[in-house]
mmCIF file of the N, C-alpha and C atoms, coordinates in Angstrom:
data_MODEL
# 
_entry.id   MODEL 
# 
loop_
_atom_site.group_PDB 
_atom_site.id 
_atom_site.type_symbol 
_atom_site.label_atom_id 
_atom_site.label_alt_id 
_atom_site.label_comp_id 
_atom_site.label_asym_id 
_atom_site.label_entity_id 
_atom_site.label_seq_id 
_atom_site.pdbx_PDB_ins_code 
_atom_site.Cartn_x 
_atom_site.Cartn_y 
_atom_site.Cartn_z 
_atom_site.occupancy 
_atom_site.B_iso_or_equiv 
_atom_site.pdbx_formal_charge 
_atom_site.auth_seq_id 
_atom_site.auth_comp_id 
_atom_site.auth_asym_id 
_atom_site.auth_atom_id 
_atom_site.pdbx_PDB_model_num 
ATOM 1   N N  . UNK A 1 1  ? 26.728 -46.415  209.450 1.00 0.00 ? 1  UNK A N  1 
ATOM 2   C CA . UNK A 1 1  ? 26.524 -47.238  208.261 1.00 0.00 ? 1  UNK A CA 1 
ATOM 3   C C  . UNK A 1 1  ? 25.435 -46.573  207.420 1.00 0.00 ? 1  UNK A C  1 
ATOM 4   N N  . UNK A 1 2  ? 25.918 -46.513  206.210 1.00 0.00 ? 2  UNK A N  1 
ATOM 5   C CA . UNK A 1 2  ? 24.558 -45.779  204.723 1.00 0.00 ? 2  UNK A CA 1 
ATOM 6   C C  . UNK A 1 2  ? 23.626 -46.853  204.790 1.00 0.00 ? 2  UNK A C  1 
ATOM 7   N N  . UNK A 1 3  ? 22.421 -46.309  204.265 1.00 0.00 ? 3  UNK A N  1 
ATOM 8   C CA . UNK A 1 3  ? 21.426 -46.997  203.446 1.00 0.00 ? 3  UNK A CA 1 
ATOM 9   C C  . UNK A 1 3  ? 22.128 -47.968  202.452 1.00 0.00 ? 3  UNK A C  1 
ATOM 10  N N  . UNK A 1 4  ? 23.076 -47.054  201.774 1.00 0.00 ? 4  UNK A N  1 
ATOM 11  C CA . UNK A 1 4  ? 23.484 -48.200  200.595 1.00 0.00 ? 4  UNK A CA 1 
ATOM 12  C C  . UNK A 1 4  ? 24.193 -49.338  200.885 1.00 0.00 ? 4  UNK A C  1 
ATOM 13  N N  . UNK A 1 5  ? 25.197 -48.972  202.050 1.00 0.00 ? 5  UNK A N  1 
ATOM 14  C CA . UNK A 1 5  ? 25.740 -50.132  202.257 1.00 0.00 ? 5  UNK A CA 1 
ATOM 15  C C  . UNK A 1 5  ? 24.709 -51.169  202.884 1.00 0.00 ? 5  UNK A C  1 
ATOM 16  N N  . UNK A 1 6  ? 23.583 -50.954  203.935 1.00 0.00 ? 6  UNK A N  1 
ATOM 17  C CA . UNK A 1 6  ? 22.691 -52.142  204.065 1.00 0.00 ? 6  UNK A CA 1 
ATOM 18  C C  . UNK A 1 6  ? 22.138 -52.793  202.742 1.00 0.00 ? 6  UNK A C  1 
ATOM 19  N N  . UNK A 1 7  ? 21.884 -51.776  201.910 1.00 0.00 ? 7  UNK A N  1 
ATOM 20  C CA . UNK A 1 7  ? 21.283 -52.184  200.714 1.00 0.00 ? 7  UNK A CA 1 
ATOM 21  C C  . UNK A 1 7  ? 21.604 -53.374  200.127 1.00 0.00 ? 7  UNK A C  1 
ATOM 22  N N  . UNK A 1 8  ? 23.456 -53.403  200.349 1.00 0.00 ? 8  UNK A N  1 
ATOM 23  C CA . UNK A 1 8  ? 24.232 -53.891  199.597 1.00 0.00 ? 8  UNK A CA 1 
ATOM 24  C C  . UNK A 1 8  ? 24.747 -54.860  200.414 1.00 0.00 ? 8  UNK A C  1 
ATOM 25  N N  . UNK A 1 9  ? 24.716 -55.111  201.534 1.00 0.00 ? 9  UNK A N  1 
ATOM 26  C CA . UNK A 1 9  ? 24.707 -55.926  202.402 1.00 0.00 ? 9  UNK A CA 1 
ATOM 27  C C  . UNK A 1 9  ? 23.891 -56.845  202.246 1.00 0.00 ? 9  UNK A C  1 
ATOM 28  N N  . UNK A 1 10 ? 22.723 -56.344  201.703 1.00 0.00 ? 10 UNK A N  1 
ATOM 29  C CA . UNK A 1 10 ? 21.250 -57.293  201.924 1.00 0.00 ? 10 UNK A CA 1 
ATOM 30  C C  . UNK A 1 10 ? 21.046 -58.259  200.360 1.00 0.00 ? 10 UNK A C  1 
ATOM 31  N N  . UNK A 1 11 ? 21.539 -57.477  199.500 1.00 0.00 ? 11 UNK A N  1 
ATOM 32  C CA . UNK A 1 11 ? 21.493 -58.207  198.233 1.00 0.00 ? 11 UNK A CA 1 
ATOM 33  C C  . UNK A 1 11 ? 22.636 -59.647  197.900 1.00 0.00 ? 11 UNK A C  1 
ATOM 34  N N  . UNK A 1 12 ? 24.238 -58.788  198.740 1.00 0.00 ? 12 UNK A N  1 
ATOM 35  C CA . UNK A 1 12 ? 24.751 -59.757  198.496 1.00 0.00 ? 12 UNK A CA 1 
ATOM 36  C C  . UNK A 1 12 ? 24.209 -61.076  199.690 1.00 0.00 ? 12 UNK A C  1 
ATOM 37  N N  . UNK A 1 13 ? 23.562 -60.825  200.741 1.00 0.00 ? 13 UNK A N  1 
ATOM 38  C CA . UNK A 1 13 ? 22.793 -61.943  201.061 1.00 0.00 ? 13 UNK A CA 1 
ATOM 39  C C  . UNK A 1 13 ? 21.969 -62.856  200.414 1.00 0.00 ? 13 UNK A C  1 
ATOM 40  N N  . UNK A 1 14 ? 20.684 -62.354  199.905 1.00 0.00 ? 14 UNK A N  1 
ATOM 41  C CA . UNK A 1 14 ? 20.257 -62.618  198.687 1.00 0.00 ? 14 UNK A CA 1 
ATOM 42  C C  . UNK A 1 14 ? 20.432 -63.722  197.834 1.00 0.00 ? 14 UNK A C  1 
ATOM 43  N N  . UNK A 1 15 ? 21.703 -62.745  197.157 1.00 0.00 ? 15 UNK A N  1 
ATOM 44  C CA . UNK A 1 15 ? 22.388 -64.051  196.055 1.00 0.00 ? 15 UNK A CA 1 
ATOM 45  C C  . UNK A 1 15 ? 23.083 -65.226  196.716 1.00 0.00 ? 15 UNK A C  1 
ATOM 46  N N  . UNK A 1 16 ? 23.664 -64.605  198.237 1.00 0.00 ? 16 UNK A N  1 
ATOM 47  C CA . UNK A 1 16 ? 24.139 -66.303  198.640 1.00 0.00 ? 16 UNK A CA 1 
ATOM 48  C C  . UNK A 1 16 ? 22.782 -66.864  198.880 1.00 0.00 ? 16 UNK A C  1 
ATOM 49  N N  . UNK A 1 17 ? 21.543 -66.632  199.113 1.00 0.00 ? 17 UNK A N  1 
ATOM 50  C CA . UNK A 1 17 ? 20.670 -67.475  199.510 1.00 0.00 ? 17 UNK A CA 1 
ATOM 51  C C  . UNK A 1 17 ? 20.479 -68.274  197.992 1.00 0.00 ? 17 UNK A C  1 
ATOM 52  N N  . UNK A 1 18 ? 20.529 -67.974  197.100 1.00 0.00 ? 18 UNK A N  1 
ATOM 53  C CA . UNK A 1 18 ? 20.008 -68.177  195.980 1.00 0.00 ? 18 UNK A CA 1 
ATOM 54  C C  . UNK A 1 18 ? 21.296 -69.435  195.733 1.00 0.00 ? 18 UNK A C  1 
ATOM 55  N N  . UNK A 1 19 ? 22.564 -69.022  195.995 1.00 0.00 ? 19 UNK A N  1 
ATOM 56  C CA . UNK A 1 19 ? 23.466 -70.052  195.768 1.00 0.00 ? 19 UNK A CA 1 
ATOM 57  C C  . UNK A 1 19 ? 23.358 -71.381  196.828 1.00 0.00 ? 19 UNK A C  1 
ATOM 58  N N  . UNK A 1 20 ? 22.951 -70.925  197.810 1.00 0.00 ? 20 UNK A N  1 
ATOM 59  C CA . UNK A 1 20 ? 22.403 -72.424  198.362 1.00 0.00 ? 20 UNK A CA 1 
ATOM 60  C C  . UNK A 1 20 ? 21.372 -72.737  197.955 1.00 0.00 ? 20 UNK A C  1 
ATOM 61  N N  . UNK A 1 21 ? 20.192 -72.420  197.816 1.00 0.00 ? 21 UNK A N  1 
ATOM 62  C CA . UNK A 1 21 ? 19.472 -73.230  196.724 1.00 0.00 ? 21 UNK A CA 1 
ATOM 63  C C  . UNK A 1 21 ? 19.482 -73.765  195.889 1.00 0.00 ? 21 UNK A C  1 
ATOM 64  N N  . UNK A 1 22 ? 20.782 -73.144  195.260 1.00 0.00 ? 22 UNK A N  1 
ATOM 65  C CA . UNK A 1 22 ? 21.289 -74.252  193.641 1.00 0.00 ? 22 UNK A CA 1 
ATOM 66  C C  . UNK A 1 22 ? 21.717 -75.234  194.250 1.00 0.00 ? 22 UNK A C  1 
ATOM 67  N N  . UNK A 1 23 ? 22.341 -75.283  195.205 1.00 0.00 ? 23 UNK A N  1 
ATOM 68  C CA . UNK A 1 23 ? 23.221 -76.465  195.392 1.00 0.00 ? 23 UNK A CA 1 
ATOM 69  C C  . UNK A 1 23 ? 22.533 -77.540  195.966 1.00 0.00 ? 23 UNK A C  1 
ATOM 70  N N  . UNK A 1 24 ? 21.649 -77.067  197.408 1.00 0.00 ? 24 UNK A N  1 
ATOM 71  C CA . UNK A 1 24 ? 20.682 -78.344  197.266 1.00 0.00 ? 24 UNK A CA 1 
ATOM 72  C C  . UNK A 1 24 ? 19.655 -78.309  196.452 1.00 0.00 ? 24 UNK A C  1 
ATOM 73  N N  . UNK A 1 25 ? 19.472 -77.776  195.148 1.00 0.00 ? 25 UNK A N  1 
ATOM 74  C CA . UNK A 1 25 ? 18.558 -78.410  194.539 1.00 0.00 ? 25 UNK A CA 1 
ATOM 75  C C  . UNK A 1 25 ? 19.563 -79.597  193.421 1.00 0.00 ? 25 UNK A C  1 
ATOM 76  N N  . UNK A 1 26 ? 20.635 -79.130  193.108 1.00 0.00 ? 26 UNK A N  1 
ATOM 77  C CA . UNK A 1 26 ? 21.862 -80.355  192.547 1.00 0.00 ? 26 UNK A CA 1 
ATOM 78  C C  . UNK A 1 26 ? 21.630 -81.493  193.445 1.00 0.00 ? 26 UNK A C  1 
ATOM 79  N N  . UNK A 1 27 ? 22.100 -81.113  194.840 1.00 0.00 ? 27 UNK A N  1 
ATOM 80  C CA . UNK A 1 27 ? 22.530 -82.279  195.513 1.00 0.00 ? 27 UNK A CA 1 
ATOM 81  C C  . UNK A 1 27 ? 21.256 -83.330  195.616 1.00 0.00 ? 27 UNK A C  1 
ATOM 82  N N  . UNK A 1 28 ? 19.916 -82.377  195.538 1.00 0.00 ? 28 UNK A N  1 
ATOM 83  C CA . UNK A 1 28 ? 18.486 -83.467  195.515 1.00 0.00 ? 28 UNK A CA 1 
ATOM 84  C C  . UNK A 1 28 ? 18.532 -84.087  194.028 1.00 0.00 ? 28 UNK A C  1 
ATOM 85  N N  . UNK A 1 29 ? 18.992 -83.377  192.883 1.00 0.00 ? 29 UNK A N  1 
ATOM 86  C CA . UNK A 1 29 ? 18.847 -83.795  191.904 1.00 0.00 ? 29 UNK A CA 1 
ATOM 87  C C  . UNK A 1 29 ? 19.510 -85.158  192.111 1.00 0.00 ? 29 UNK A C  1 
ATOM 88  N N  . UNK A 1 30 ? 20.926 -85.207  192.133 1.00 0.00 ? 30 UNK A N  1 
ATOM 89  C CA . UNK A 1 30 ? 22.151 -86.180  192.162 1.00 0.00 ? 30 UNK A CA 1 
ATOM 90  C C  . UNK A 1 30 ? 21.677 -87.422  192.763 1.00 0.00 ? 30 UNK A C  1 
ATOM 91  N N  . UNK A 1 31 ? 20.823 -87.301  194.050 1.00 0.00 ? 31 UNK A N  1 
ATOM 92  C CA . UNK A 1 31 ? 20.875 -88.359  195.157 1.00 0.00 ? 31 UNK A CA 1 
ATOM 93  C C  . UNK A 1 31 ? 19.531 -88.727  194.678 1.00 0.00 ? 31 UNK A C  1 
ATOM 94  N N  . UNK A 1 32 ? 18.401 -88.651  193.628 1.00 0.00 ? 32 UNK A N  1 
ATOM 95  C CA . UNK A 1 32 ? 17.384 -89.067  193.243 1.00 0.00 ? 32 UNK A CA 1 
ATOM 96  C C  . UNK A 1 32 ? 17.255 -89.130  191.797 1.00 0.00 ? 32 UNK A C  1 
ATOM 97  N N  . UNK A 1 33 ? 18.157 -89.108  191.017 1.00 0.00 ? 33 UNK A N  1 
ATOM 98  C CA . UNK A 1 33 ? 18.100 -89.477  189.648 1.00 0.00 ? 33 UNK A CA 1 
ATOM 99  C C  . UNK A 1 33 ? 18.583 -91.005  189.298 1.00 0.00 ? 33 UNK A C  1 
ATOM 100 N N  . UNK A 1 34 ? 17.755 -91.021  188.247 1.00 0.00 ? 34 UNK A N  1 
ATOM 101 C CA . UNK A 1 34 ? 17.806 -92.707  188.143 1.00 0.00 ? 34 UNK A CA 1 
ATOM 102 C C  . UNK A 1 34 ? 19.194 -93.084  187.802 1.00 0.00 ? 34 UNK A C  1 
ATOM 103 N N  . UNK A 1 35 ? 20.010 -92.172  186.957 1.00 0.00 ? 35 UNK A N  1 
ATOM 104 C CA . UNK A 1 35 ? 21.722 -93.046  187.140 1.00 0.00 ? 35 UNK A CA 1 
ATOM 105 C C  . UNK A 1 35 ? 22.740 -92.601  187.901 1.00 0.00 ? 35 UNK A C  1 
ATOM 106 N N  . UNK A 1 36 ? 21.940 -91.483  189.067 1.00 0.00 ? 36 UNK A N  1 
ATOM 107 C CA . UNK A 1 36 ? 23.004 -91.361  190.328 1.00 0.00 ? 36 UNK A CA 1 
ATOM 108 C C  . UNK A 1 36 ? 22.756 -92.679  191.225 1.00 0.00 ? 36 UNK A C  1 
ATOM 109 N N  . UNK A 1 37 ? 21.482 -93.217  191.143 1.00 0.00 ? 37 UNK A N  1 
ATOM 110 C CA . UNK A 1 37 ? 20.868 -94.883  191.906 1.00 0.00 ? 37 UNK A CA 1 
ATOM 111 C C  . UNK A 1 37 ? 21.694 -96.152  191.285 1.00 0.00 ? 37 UNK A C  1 
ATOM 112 N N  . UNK A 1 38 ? 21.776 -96.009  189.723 1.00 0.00 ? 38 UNK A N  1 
ATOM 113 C CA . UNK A 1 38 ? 22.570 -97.011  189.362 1.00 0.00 ? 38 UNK A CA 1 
ATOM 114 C C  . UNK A 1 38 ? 24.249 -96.836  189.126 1.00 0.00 ? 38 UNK A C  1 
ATOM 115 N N  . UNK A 1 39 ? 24.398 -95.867  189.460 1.00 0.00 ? 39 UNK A N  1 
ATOM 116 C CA . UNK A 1 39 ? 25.851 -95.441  190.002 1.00 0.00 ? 39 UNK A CA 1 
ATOM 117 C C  . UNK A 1 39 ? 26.521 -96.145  191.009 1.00 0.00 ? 39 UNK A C  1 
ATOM 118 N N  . UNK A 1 40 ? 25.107 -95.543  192.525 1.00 0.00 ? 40 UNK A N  1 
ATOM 119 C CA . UNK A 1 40 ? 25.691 -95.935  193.926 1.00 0.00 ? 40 UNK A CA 1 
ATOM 120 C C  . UNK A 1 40 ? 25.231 -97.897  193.453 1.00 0.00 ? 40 UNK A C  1 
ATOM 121 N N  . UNK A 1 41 ? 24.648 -98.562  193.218 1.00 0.00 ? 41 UNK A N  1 
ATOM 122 C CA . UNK A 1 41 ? 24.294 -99.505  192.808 1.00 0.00 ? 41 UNK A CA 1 
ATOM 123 C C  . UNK A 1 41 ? 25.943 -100.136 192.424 1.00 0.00 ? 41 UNK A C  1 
ATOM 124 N N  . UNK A 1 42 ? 26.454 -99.894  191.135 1.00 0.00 ? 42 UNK A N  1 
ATOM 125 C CA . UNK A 1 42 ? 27.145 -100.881 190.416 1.00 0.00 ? 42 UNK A CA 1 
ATOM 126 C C  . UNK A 1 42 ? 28.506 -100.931 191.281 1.00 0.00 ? 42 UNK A C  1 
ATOM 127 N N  . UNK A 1 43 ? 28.871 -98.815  191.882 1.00 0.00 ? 43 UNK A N  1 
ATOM 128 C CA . UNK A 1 43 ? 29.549 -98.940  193.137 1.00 0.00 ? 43 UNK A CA 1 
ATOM 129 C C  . UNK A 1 43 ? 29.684 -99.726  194.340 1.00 0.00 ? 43 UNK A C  1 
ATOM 130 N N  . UNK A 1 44 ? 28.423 -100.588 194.432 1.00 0.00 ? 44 UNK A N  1 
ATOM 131 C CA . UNK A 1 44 ? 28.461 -101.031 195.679 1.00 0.00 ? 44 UNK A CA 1 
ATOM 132 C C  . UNK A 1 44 ? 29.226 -102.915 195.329 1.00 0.00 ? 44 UNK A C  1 
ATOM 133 N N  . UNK A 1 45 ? 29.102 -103.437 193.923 1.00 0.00 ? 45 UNK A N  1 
ATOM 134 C CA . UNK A 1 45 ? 28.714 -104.382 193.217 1.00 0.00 ? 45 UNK A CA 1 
ATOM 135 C C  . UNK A 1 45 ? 30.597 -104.550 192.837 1.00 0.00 ? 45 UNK A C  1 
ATOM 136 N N  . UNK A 1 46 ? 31.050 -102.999 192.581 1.00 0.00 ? 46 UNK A N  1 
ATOM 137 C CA . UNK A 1 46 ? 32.216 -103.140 192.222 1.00 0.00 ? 46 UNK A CA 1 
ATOM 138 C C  . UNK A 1 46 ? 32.151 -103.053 190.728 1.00 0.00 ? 46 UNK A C  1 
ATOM 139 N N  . UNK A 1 47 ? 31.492 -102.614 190.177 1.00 0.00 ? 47 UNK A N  1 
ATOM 140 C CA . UNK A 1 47 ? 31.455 -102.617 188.685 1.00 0.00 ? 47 UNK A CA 1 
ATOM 141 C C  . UNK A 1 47 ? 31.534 -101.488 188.386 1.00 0.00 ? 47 UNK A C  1 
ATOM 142 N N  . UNK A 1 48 ? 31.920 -100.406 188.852 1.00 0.00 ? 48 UNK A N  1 
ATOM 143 C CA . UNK A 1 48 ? 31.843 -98.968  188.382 1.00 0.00 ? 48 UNK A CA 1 
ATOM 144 C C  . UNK A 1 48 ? 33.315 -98.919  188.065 1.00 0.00 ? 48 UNK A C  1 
ATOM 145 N N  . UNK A 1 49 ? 33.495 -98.151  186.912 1.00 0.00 ? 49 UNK A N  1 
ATOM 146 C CA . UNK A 1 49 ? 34.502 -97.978  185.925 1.00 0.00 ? 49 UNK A CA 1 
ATOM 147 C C  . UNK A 1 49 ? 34.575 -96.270  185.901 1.00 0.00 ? 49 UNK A C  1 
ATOM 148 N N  . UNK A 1 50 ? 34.224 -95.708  186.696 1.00 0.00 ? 50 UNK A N  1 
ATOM 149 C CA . UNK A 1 50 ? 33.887 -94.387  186.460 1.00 0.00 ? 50 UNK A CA 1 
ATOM 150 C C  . UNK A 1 50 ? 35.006 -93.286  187.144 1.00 0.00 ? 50 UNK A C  1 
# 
């Protein structure tokens, strides 16, 4: 195995690390914003039209 291919091995690691970070930082966004709360809320109530 080259240098480059670790190289390149290691970066495209990297960017998946970076793509799980987006996602739980969405999924923290989603589950703590004030109208993902009144979402699960009106959902629970039966009033969601969504």
């Amino acid at each position: 195995m080259t240098v480059e291919k670790l190289l390149e091995y290691g970066h495209m690691l990297v960017q998946e690390q970076d793509n799980v970070k987006r996602v739980q930082l969405a999924d923290t966004y989603m589950s703590q914003a004030a109208l993902g709360d009144a979402n699960q809320d009106a959902m629970k109530t039966g009033s969601f039209y969504g």
